[in-house]
C-alpha positions as a Python dict, from the first residue, in 0.01 Angstrom:
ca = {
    (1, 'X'): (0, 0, 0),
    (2, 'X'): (254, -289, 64),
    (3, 'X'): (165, -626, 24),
    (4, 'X'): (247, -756, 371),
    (5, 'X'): (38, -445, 518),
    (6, 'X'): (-295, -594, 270),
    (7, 'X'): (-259, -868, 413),
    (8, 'X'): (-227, -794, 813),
    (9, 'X'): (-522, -576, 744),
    (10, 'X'): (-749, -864, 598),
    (11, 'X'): (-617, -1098, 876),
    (12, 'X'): (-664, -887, 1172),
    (13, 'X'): (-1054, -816, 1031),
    (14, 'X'): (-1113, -1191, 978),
    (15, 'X'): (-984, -1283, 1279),
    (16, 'X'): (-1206, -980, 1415),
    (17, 'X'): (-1523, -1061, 1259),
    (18, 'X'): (-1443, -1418, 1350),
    (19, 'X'): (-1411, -1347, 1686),
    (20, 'X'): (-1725, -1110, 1706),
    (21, 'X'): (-1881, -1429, 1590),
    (22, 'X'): (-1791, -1673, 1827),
    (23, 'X'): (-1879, -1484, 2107),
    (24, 'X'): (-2237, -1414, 1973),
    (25, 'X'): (-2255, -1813, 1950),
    (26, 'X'): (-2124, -1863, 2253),
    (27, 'X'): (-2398, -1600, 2457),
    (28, 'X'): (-2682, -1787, 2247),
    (29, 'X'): (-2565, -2111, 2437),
    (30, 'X'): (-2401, -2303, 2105),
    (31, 'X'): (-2184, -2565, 2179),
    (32, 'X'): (-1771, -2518, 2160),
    (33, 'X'): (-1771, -2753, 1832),
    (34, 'X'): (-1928, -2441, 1688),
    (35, 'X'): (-1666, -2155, 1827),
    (36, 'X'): (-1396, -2402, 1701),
    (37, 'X'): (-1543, -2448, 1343),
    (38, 'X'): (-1586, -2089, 1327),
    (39, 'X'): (-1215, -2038, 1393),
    (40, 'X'): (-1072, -2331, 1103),
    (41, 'X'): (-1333, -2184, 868),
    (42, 'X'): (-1140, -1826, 981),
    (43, 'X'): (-813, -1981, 928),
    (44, 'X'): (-935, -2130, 567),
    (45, 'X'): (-1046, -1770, 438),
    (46, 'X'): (-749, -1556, 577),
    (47, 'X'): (-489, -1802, 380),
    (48, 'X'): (-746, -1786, 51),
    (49, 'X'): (-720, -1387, 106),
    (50, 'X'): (-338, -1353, 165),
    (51, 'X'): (39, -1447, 15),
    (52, 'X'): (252, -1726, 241),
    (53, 'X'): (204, -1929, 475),
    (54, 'X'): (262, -1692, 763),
    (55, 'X'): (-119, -1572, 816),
    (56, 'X'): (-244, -1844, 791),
    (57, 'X'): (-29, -2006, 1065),
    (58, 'X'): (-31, -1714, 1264),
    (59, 'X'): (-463, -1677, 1272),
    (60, 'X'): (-420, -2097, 1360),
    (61, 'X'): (-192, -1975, 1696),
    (62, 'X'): (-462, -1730, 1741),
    (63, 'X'): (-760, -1913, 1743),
    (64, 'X'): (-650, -2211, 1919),
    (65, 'X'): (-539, -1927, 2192),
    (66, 'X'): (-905, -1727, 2172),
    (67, 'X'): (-1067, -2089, 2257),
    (68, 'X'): (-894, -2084, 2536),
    (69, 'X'): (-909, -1716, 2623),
    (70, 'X'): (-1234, -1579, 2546),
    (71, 'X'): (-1403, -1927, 2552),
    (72, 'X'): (-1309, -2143, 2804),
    (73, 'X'): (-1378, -2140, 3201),
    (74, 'X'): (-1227, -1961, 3341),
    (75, 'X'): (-1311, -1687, 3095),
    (76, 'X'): (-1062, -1421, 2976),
    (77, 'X'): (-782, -1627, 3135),
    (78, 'X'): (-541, -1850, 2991),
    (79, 'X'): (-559, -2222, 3129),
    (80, 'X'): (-384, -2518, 3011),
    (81, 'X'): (-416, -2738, 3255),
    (82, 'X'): (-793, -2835, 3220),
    (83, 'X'): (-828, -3196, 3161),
    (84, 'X'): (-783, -3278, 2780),
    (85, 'X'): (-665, -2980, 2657),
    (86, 'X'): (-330, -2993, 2579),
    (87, 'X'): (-468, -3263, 2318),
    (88, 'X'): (-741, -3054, 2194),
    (89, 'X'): (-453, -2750, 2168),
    (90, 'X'): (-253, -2981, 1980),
    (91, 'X'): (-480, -3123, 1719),
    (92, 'X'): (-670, -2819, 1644),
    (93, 'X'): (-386, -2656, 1602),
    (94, 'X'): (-225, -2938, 1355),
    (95, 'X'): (-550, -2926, 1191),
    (96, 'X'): (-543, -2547, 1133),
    (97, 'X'): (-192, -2487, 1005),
    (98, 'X'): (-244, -2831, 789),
    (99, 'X'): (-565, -2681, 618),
    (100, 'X'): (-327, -2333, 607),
    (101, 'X'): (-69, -2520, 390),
    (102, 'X'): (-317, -2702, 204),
    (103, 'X'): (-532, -2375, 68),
    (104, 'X'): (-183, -2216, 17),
    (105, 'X'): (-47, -2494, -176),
    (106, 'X'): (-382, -2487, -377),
    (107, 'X'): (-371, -2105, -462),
    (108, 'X'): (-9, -2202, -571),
    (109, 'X'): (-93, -2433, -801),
    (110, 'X'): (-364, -2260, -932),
    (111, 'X'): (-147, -1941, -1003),
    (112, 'X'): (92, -2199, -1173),
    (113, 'X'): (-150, -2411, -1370),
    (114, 'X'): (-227, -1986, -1496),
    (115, 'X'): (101, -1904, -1535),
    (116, 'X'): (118, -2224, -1805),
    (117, 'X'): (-234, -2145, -1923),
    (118, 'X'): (-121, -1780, -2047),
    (119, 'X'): (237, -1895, -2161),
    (120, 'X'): (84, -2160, -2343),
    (121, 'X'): (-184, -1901, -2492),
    (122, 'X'): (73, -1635, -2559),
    (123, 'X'): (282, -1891, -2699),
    (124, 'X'): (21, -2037, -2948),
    (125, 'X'): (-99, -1646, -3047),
    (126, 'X'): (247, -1622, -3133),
    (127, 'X'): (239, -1910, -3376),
    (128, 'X'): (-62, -1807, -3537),
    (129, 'X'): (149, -1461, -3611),
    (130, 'X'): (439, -1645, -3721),
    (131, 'X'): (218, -1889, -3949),
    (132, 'X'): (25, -1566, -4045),
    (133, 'X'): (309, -1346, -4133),
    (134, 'X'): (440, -1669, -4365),
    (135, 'X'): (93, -1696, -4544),
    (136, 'X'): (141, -1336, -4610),
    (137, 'X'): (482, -1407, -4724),
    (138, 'X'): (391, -1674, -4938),
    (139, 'X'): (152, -1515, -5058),
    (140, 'X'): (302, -1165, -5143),
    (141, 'X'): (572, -1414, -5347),
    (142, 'X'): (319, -1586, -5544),
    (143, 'X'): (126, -1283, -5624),
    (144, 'X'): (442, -1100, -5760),
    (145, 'X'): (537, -1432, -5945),
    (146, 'X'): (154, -1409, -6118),
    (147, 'X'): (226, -1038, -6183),
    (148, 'X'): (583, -1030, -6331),
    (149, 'X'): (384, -1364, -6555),
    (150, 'X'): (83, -1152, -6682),
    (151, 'X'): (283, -801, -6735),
    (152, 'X'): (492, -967, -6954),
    (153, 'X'): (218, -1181, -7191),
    (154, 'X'): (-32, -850, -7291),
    (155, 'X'): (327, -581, -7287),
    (156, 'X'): (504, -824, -7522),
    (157, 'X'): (189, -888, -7718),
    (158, 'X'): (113, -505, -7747),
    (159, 'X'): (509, -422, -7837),
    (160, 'X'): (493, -715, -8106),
    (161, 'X'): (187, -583, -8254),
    (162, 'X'): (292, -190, -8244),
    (163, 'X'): (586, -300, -8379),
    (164, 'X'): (382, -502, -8700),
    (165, 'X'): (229, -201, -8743),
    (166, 'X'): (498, 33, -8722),
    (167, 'X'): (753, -225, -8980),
    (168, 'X'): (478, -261, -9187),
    (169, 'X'): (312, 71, -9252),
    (170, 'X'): (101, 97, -9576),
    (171, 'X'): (204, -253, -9687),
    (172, 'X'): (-62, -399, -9453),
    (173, 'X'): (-420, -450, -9579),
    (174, 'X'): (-695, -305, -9374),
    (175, 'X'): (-825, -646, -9218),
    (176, 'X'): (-478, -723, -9082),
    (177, 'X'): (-405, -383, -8964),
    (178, 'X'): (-778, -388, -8782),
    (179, 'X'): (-673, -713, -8642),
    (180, 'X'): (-326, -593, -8493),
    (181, 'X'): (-515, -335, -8346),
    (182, 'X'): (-758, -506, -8138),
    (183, 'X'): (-483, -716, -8039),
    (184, 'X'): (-375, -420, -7879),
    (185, 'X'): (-678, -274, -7759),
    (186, 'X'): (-766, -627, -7582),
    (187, 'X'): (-432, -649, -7405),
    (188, 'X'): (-418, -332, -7307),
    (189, 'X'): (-778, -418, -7131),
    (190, 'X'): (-682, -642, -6976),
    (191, 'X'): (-388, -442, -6810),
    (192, 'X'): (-672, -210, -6694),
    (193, 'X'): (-819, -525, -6534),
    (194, 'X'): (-535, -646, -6361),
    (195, 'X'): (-419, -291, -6225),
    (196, 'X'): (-820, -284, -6087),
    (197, 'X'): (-731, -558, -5954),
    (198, 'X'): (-446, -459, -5737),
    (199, 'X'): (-562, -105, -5671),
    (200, 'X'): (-844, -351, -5508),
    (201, 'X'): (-620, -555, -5293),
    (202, 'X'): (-439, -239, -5158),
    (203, 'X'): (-760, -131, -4952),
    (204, 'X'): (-723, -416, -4741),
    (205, 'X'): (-591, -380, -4434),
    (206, 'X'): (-256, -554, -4439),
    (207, 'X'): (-179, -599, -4043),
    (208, 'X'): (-576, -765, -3957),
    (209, 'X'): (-662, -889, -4362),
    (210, 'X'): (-980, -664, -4327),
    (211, 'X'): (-1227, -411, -4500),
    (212, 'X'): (-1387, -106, -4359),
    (213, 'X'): (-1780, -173, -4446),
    (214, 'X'): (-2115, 0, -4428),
    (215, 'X'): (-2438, -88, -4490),
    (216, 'X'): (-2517, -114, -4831),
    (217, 'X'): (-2804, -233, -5085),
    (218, 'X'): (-2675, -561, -5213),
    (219, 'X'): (-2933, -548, -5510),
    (220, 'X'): (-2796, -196, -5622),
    (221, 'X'): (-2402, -346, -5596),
    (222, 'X'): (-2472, -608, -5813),
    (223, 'X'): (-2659, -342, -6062),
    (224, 'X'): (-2353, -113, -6071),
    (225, 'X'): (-2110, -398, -6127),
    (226, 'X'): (-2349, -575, -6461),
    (227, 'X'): (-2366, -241, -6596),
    (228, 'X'): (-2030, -151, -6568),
    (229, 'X'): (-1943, -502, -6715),
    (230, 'X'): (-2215, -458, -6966),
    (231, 'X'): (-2034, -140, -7100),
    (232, 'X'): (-1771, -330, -7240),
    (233, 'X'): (-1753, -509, -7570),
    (234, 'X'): (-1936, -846, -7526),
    (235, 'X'): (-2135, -1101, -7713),
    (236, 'X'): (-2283, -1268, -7402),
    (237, 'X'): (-2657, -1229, -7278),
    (238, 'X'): (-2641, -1111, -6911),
    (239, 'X'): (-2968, -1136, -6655),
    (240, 'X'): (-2966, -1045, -6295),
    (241, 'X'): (-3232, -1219, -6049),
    (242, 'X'): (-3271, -1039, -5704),
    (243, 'X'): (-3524, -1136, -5463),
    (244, 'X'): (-3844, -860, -5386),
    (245, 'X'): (-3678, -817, -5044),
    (246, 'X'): (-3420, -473, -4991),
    (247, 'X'): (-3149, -702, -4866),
    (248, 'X'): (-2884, -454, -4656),
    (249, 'X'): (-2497, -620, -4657),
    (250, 'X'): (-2240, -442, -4471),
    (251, 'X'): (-1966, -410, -4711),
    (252, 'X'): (-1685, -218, -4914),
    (253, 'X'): (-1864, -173, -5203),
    (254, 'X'): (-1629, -88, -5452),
    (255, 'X'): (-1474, -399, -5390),
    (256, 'X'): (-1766, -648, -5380),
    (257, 'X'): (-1797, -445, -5725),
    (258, 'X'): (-1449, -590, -5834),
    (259, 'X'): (-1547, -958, -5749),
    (260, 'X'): (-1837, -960, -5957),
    (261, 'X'): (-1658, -785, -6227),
    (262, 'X'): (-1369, -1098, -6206),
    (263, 'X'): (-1621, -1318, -6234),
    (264, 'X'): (-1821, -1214, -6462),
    (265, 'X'): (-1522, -1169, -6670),
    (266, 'X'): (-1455, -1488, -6618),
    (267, 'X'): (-1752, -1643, -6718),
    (268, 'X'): (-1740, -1453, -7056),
    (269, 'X'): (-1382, -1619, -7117),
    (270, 'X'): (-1508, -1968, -7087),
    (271, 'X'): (-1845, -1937, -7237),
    (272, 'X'): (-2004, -1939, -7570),
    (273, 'X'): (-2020, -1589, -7742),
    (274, 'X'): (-2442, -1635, -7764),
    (275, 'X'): (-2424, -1824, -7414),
    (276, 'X'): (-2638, -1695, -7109),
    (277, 'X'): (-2467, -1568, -6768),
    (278, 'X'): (-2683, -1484, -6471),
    (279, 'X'): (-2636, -1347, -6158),
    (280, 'X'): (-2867, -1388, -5882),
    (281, 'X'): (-2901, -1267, -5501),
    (282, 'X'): (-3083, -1510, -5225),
    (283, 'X'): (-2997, -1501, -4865),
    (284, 'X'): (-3036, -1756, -4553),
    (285, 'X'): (-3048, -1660, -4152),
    (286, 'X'): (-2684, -1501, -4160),
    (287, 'X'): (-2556, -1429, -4491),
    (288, 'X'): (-2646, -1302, -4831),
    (289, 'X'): (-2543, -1513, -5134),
    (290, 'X'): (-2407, -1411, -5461),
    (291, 'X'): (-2428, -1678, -5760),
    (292, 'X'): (-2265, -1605, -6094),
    (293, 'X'): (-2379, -1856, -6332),
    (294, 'X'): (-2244, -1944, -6667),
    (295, 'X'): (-2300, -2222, -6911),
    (296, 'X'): (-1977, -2253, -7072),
    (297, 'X'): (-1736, -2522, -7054),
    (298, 'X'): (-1707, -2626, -6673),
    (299, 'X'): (-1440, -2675, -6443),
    (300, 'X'): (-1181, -2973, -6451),
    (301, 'X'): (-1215, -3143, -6173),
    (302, 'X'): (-784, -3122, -6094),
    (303, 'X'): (-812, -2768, -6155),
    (304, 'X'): (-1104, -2706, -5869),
    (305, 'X'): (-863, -2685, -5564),
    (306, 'X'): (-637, -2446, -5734),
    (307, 'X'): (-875, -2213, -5837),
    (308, 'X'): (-828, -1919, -5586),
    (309, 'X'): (-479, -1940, -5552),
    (310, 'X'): (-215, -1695, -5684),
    (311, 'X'): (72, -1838, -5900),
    (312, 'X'): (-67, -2150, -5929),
    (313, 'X'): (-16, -2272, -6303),
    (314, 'X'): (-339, -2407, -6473),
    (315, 'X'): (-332, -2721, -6768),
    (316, 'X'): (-354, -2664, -7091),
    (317, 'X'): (-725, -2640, -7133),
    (318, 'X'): (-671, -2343, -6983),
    (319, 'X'): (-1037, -2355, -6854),
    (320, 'X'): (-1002, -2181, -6517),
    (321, 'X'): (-959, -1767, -6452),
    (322, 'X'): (-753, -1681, -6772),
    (323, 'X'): (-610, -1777, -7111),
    (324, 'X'): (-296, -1548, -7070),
    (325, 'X'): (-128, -1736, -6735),
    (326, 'X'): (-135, -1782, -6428),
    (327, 'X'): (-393, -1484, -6323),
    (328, 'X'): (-525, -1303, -6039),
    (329, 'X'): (-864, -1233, -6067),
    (330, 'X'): (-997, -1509, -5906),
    (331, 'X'): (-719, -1531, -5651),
    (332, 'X'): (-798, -1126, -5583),
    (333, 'X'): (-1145, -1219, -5543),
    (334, 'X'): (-1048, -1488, -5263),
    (335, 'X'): (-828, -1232, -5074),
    (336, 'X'): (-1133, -968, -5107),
    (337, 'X'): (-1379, -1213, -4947),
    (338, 'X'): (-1187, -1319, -4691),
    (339, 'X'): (-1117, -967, -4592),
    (340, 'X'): (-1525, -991, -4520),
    (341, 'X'): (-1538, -1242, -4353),
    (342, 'X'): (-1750, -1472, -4561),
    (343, 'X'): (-1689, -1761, -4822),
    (344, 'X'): (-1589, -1793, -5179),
    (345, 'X'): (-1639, -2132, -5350),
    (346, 'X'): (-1732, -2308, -5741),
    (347, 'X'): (-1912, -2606, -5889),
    (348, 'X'): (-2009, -2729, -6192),
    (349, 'X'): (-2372, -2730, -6293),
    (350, 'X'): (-2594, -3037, -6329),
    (351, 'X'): (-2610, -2914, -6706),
    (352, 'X'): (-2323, -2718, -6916),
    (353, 'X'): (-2117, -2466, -6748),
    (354, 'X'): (-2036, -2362, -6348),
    (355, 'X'): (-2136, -2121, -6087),
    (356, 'X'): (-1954, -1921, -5865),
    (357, 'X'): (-2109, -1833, -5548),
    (358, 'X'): (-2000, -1621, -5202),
    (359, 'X'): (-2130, -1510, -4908),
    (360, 'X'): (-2126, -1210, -4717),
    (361, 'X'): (-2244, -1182, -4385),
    (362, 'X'): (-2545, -917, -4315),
    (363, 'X'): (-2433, -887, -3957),
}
């Protein structure tokens, strides 16, 4: 239905109703004051209900006109010349058209005011892309700088010592052969690691930076993750405290699985080879905690805002993530926790050593 035809269909009902109205009043014995309210309060809601400034000046005409018709002696006739009345014709009708252009003034400023409310919102969502799509950027960039870094380190080490081996055949003794060896084999771990590591980051969704989760038993994650870690060759002494509580976490597993493996991995780098790691489980109102704790050598304090970032170059104490560059395990398991919506973050204990903790949300 046209616009104009909307609105001369809500005028003519106003105007009807108001009129039905007035007439009531008027055979109950109310005073004209009321019949003339009646008809500016008329005039107020058909110019809130319609588009220009035509209705609302045209139901002004009207009532001014019905006061005079319907509900002044003598009745149902027109009659200007009754003392005072051109002056009461007049004012109510200044008054009416004047409160006509005022509401439509108002509902055109309003409209504008959220015209500039959603330009200014679609505006500033369109910054947050832009500023979003250059984190990703920036990011992408510094995570193929840290991979390009640590591909090269463990595949020149391995090619050096295949190479030894190879030059050297049965003129090597036994110790240094063995040695050259697990050279290998320890590089070529920690390939495995770092492809984990990206196979991880490719299950997040790269258009909203999130995870598909389902419910799952936080205590049995962390199990799966210090066995799996427990498999491989170290000297350390693991122990895992969980509270008696079945504490549910939506998550994506296999993923949570991969932070805990970076970290505990990187607590075994930076620890004694007889020191103790633990990881422990507690939970507040919200969110379930995770705490790997080691009691190694600590963090340096200039290293602890650079921690999670990819490509960012650590001192030579090399205390932080890895001893082979700039790494991404700890960077991955930012990325991984953010995709759930919770927190990653280190300190350093009162006594030797750190802890990493993060929190997932249960909800």
């Amino acid at each position: 239905m046209p616009e104009k035809v909307q609105d001369f269909l809500k005028t003519a009902i106003v105007l009807a109703i108001a009129s039905v109205f007035a007439y009531y009043a008027k055979s109950i014995g109310e005073a004209t004051d009321v019949i003339s309210v009646t008809y500016v309060l008329m005039v107020v809601l058909i110019s809130r209900m319609t588009n220009g400034y035509m209705w609302g000046i045209l139901a002004s005409i009207f009532g001014v006109l019905s006061a005079n018709f319907i509900f002044t002696a003598p009745y149902f006739q027109f009659n200007f010349t009754l003392t005072g009345y051109p002056f009461t014709f007049c004012v109510m009708l200044v008054a009416s058209i004047m409160i006509s252009t005022l509401t439509q003034k108002y509902k055109q400023q309003k409209e504008e005011a959220e015209d500039m409310a959603r330009k200014l919102q679609e505006s500033y969502l369109k910054q947050i892309q832009i500023e979003r799509a250059t984190e990703k950027e920036k990011m992408k960039n510094h995570l193929l700088r840290a991979i390009s870094h640590d591909l090269r380190t463990p595949l020149t080490s391995i090619k050096g010592a295949a190479a030894a081996i190879y030059e050297g055949g049965d003129k090597l003794d036994a110790q240094t052969r063995n040695k050259l060896l697990d050279d290998i084999g320890n590089e070529s771990e920690w390939l495995i690691r770092m492809v984990e590591n990206l196979l991880s980051v490719t299950h997040i969704s790269e258009d909203t930076m999130k995870v598909s989760k389902v419910p799952e038993i936080a205590e049995e994650v962390i199990a799966a993750a210090v066995s799996h870690f427990s498999s491989s060759n170290i000297s350390q002494t693991i122990t895992v405290r969980v509270p008696e509580e079945l504490i549910i976490v939506p998550m994506d597993a296999m993923l949570i699985q991969q932070v805990l493996l970076n970290l505990l991995d990187n607590a075994c780098k930076h620890s004694g080879d007889s020191s103790q790691i633990e990881v422990s489980l507690t939970r507040d109102d919200h969110n379930a905690i995770f705490t790997v704790r080691d009691d190694g050598r600590g963090i340096p304090e200039e290293d602890m805002k650079d921690l999670f970032e990819y490509g960012v170059s650590k001192n030579k104490t090399d205390t932080v993530d890895t001893n082979r560059g700039f790494g991404i395990g700890l960077p991955t398991c930012k990325t991984i926790i953010m995709a759930h919506e919770g927190s990653l973050w280190a300190e350093n204990n009162q006594g030797p050593g750190s802890s990493f903790h993060f929190s997932l949300p249960m909800e």
